[in-house]
LODRENZA-282977 format. One record per residue: z negated, x, y negated of N, C-alpha, C, O, CB in turn; residue in three letters. Coordinates in nm, 3 decimals. Atoms other than C-alpha are relative to their C-alpha. Glycine has a CB too. Layout:
% LODRENZA-282977
R  Z  X  Y  Z  X  Y  Z  X  Y  Z  X  Y  Z  X  Y  ALA
...
% end
This chain:
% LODRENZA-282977
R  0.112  0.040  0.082  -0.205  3.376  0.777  -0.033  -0.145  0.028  0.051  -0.234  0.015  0.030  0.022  -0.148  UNK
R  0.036  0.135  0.005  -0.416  3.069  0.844  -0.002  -0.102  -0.147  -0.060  -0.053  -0.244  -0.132  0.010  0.056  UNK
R  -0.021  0.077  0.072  -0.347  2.774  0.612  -0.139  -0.036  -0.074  -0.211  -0.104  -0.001  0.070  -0.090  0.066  UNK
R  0.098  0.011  0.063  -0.636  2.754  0.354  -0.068  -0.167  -0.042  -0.034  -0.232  -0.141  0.041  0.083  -0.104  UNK
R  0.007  0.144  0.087  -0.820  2.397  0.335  -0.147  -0.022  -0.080  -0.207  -0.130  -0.084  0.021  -0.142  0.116  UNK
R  0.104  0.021  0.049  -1.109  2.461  0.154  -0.122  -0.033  0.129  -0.124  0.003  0.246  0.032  -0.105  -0.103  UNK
R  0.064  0.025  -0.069  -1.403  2.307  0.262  0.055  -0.139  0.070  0.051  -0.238  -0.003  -0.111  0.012  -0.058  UNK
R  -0.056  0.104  0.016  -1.243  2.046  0.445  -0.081  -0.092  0.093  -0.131  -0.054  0.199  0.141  0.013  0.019  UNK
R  0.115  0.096  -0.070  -1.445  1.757  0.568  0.039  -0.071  0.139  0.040  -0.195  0.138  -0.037  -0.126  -0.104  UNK
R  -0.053  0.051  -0.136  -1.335  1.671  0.911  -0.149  0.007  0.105  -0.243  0.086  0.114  0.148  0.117  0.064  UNK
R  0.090  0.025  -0.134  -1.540  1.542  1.208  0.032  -0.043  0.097  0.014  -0.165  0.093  -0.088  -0.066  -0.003  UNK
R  -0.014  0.083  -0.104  -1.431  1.467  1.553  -0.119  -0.064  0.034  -0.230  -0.012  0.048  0.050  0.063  0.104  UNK
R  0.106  0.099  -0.073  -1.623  1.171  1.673  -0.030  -0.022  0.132  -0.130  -0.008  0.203  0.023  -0.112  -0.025  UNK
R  0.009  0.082  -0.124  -1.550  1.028  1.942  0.163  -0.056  0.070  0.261  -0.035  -0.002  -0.100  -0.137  -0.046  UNK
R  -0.147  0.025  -0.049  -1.225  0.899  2.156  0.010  -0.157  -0.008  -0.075  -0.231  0.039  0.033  0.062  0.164  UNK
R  -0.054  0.091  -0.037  -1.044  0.608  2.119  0.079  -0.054  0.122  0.132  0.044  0.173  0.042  -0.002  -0.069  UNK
R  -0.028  0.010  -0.169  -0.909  0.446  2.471  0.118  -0.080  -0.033  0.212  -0.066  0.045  -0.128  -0.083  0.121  UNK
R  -0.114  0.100  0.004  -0.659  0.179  2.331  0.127  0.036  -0.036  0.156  0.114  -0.127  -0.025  -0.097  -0.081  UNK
R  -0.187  -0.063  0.096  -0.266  0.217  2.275  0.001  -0.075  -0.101  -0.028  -0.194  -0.100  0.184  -0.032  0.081  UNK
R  -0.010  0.108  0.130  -0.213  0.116  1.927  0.090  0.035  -0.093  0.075  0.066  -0.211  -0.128  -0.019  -0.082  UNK
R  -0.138  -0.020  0.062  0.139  0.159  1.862  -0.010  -0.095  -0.057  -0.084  -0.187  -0.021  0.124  0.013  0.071  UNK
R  -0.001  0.136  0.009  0.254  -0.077  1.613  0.156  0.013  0.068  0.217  0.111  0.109  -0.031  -0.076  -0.165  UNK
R  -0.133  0.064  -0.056  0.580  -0.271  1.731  0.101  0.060  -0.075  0.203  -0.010  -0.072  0.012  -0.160  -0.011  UNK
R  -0.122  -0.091  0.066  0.816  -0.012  1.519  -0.043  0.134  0.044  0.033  0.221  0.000  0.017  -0.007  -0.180  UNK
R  0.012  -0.144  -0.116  0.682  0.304  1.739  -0.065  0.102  -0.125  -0.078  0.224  -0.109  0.202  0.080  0.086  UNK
R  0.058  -0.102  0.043  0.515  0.429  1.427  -0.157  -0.035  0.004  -0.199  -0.144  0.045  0.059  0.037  -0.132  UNK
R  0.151  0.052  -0.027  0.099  0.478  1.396  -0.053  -0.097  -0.029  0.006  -0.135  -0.130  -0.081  0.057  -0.040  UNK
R  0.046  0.145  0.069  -0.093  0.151  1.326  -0.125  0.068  -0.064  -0.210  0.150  -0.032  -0.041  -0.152  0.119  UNK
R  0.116  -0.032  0.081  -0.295  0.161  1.053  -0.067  -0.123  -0.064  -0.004  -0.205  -0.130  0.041  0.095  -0.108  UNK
R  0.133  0.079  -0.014  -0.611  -0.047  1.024  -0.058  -0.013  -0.144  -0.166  0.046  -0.141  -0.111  0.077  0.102  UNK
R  0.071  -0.018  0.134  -0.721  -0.087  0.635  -0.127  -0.111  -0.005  -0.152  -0.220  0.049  0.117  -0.027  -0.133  UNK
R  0.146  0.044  0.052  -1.065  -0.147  0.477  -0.053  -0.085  0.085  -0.071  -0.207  0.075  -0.007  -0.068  -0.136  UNK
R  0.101  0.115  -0.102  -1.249  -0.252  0.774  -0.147  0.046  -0.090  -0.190  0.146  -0.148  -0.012  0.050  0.232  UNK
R  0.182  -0.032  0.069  -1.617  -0.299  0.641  -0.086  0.057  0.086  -0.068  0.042  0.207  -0.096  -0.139  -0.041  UNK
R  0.087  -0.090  -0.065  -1.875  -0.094  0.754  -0.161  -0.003  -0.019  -0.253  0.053  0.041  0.046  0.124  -0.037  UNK
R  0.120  0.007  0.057  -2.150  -0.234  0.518  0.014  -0.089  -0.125  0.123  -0.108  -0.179  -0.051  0.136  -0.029  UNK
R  -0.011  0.107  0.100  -2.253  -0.490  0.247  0.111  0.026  -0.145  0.176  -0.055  -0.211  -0.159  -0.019  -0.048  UNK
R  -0.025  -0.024  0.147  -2.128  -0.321  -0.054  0.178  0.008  0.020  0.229  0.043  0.127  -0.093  0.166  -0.071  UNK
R  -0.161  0.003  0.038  -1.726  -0.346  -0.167  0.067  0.103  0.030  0.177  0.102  0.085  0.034  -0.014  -0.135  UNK
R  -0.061  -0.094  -0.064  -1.690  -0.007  -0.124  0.004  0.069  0.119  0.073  0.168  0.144  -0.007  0.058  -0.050  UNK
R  0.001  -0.081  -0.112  -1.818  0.044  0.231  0.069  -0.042  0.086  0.035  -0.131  0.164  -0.106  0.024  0.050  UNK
R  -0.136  0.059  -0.048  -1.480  0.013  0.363  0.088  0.168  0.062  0.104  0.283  0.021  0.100  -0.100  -0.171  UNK
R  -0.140  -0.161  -0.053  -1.217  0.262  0.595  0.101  -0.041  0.034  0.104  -0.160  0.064  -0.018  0.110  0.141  UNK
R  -0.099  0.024  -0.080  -0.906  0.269  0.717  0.041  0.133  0.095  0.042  0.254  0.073  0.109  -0.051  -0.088  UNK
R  -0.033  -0.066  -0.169  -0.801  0.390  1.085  0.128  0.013  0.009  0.196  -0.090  0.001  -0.043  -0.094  0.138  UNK
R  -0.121  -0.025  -0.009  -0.484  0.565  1.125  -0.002  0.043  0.166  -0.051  0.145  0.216  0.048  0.107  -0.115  UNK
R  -0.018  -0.052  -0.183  -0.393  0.538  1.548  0.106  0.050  0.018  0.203  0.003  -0.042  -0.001  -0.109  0.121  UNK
R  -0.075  -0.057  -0.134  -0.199  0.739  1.775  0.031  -0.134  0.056  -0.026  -0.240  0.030  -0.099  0.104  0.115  UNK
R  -0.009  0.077  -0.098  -0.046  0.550  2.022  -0.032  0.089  0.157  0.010  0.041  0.262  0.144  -0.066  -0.019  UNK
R  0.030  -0.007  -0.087  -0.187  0.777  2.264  -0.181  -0.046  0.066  -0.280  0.002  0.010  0.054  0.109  -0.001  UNK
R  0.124  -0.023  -0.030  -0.502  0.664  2.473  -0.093  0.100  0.025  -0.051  0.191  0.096  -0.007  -0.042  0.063  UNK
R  0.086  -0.092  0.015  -0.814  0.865  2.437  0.005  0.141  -0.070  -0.061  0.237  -0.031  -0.028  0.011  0.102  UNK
R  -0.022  -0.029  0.122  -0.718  1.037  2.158  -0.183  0.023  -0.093  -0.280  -0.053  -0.102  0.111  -0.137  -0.052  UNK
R  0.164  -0.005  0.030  -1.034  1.217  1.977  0.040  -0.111  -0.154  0.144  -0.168  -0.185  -0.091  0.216  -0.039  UNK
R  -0.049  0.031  0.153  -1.069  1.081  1.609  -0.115  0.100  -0.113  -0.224  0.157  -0.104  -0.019  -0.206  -0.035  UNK
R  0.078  -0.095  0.115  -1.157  1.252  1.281  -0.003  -0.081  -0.101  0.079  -0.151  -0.160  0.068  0.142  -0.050  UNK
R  0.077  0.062  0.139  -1.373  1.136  1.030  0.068  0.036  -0.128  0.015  0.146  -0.143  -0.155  0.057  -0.018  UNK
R  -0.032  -0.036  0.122  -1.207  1.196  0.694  -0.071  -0.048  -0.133  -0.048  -0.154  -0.192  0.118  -0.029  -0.002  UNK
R  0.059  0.053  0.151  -1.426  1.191  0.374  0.005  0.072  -0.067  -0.047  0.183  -0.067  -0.121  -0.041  -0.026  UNK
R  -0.033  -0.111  0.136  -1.279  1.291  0.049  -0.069  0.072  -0.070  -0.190  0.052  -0.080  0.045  -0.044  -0.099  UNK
R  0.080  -0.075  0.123  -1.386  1.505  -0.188  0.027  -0.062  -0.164  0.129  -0.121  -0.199  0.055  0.173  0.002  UNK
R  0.027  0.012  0.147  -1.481  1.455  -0.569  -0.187  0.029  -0.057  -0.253  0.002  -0.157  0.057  -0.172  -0.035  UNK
R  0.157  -0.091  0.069  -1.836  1.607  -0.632  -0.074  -0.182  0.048  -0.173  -0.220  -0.015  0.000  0.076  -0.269  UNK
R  0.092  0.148  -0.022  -1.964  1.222  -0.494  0.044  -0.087  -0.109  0.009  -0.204  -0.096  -0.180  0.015  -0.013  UNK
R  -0.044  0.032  0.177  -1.809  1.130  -0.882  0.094  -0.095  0.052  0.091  -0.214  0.023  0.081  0.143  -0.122  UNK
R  -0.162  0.052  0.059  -1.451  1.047  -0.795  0.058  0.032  0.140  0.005  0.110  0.219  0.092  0.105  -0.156  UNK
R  -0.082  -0.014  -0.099  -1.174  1.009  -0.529  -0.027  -0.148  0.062  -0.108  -0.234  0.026  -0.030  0.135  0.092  UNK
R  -0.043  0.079  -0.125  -1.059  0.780  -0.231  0.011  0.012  0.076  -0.010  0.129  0.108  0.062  -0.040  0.022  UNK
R  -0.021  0.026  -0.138  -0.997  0.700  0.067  0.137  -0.005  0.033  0.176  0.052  0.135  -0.061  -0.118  0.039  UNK
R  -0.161  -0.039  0.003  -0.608  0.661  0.009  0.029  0.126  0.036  0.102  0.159  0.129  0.065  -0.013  -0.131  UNK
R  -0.109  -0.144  -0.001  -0.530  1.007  -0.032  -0.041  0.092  0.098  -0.136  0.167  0.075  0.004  0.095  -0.146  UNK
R  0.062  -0.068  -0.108  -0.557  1.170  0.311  0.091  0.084  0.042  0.192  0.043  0.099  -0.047  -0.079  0.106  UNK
R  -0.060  -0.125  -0.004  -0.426  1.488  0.338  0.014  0.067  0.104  0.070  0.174  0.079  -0.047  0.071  -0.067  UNK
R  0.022  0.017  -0.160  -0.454  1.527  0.687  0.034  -0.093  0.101  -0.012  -0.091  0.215  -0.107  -0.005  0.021  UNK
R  -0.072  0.072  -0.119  -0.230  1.246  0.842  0.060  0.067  0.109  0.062  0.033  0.227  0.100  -0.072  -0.045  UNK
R  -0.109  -0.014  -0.074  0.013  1.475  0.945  -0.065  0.021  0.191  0.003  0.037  0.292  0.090  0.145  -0.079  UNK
R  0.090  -0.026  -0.102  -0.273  1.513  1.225  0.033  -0.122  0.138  0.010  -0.110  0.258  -0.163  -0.011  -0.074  UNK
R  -0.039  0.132  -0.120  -0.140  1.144  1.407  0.073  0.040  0.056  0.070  0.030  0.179  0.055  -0.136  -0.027  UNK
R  -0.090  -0.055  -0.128  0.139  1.315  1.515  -0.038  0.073  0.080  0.035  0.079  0.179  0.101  0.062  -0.022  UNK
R  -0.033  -0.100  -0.064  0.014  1.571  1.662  -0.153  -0.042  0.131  -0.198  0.040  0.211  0.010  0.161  -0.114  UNK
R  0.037  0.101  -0.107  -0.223  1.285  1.882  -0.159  -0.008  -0.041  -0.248  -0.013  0.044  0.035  0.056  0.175  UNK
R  0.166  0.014  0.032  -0.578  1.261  1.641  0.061  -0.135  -0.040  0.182  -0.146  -0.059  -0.105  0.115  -0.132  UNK
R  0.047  0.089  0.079  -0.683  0.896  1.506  -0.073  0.067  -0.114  -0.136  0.173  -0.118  -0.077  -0.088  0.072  UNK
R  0.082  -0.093  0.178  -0.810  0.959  1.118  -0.076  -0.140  -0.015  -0.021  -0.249  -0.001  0.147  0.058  -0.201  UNK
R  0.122  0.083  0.073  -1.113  0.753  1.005  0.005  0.033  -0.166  -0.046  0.142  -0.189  -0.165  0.055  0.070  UNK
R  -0.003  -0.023  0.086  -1.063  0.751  0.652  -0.115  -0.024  -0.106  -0.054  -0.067  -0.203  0.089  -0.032  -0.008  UNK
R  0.099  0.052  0.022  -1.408  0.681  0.493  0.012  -0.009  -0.164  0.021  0.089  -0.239  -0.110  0.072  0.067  UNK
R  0.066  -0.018  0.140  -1.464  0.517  0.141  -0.157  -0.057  -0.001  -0.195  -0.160  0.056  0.094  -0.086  -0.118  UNK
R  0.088  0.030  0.023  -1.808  0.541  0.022  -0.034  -0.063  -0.111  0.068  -0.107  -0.164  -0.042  0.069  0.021  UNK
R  0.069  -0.012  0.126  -2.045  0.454  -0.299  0.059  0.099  -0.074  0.133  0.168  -0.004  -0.138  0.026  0.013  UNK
R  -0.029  -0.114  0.101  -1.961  0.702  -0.599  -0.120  0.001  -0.065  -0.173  -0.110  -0.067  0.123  -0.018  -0.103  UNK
R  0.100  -0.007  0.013  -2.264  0.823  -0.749  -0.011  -0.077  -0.145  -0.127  -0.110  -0.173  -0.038  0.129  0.025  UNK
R  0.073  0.110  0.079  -2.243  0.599  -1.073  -0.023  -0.118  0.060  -0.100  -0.191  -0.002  0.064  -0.034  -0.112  UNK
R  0.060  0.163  -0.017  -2.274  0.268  -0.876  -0.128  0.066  0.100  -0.233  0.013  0.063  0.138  -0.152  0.101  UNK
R  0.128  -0.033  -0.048  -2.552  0.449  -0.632  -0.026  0.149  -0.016  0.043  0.250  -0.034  -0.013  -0.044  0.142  UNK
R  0.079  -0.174  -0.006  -2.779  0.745  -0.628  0.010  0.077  0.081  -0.076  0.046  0.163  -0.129  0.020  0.005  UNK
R  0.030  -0.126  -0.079  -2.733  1.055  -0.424  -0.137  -0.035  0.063  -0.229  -0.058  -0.016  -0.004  0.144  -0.095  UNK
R  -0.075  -0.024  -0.112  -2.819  1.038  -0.115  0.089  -0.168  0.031  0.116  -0.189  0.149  -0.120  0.059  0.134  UNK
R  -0.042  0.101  -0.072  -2.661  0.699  -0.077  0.140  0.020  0.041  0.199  -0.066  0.106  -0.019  -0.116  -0.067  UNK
R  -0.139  -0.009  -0.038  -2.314  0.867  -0.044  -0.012  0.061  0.162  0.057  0.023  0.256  0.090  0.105  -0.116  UNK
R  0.048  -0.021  -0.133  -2.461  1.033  0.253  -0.038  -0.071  0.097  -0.060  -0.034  0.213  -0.075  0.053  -0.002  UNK
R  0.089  0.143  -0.145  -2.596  0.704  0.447  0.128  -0.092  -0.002  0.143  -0.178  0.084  -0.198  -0.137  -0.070  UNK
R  -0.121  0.063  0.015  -2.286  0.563  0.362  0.104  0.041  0.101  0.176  -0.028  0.173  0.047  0.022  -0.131  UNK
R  -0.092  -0.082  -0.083  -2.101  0.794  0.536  -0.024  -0.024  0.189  0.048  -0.050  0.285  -0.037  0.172  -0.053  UNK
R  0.068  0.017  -0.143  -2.345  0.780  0.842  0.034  -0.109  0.049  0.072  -0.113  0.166  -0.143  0.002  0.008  UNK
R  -0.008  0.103  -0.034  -2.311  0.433  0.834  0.120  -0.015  0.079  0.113  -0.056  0.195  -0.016  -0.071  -0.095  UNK
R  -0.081  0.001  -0.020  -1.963  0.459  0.858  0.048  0.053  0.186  0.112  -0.007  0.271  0.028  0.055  -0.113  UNK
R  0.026  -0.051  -0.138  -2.008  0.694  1.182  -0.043  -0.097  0.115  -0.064  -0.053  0.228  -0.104  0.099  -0.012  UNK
% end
């Protein structure tokens, strides 16, 4: 039986080319690079240390309401040689639908 993940929001992008072990041989991880003016348009990059390595977009779920960018349920994916883009956006009380959507793009 295949492992059930809902709808799960994944996107390969694109490949990364760089080795980016850190100096203890586990993945380096990259937090809240900005992506855009606002506080929350922020990700963090979980690398492989292998080059050209695809990567996957990760953006949580919560109805646009609620959630993070922390809780990524889909690391175990570095081992097995993806980069994870972890995307936090807007939540729809500080902006309006669609801005969680351009947010995202942006992020892309």
């Amino acid at each position: 039986m295949r492992p059930h993940f809902g709808l799960l929001p994944l996107l390969v992008i694109g490949v990364l080319a760089s080795n980016t072990t850190a100096s203890d041989g586990s993945p380096k991880v990259i937090r809240n690079l900005s992506y855009g003016p606002a506080p929350q348009q922020v990700l963090d990059l979980y690398l492989t240390d292998q080059p050209g390595s695809p990567l996957i977009v990760w953006v949580h779920g919560g109805a646009w309401r609620a959630g993070s960018k922390d809780n990524v349920p889909i690391l175990e994916l570095v081992k097995r040689g993806y980069n994870i883009a972890s995307v936090e956006y807007r939540l729809s009380p500080i902006a309006k639908f669609p801005a969680q959507v351009h947010d995202i793009k942006a992020a892309i």
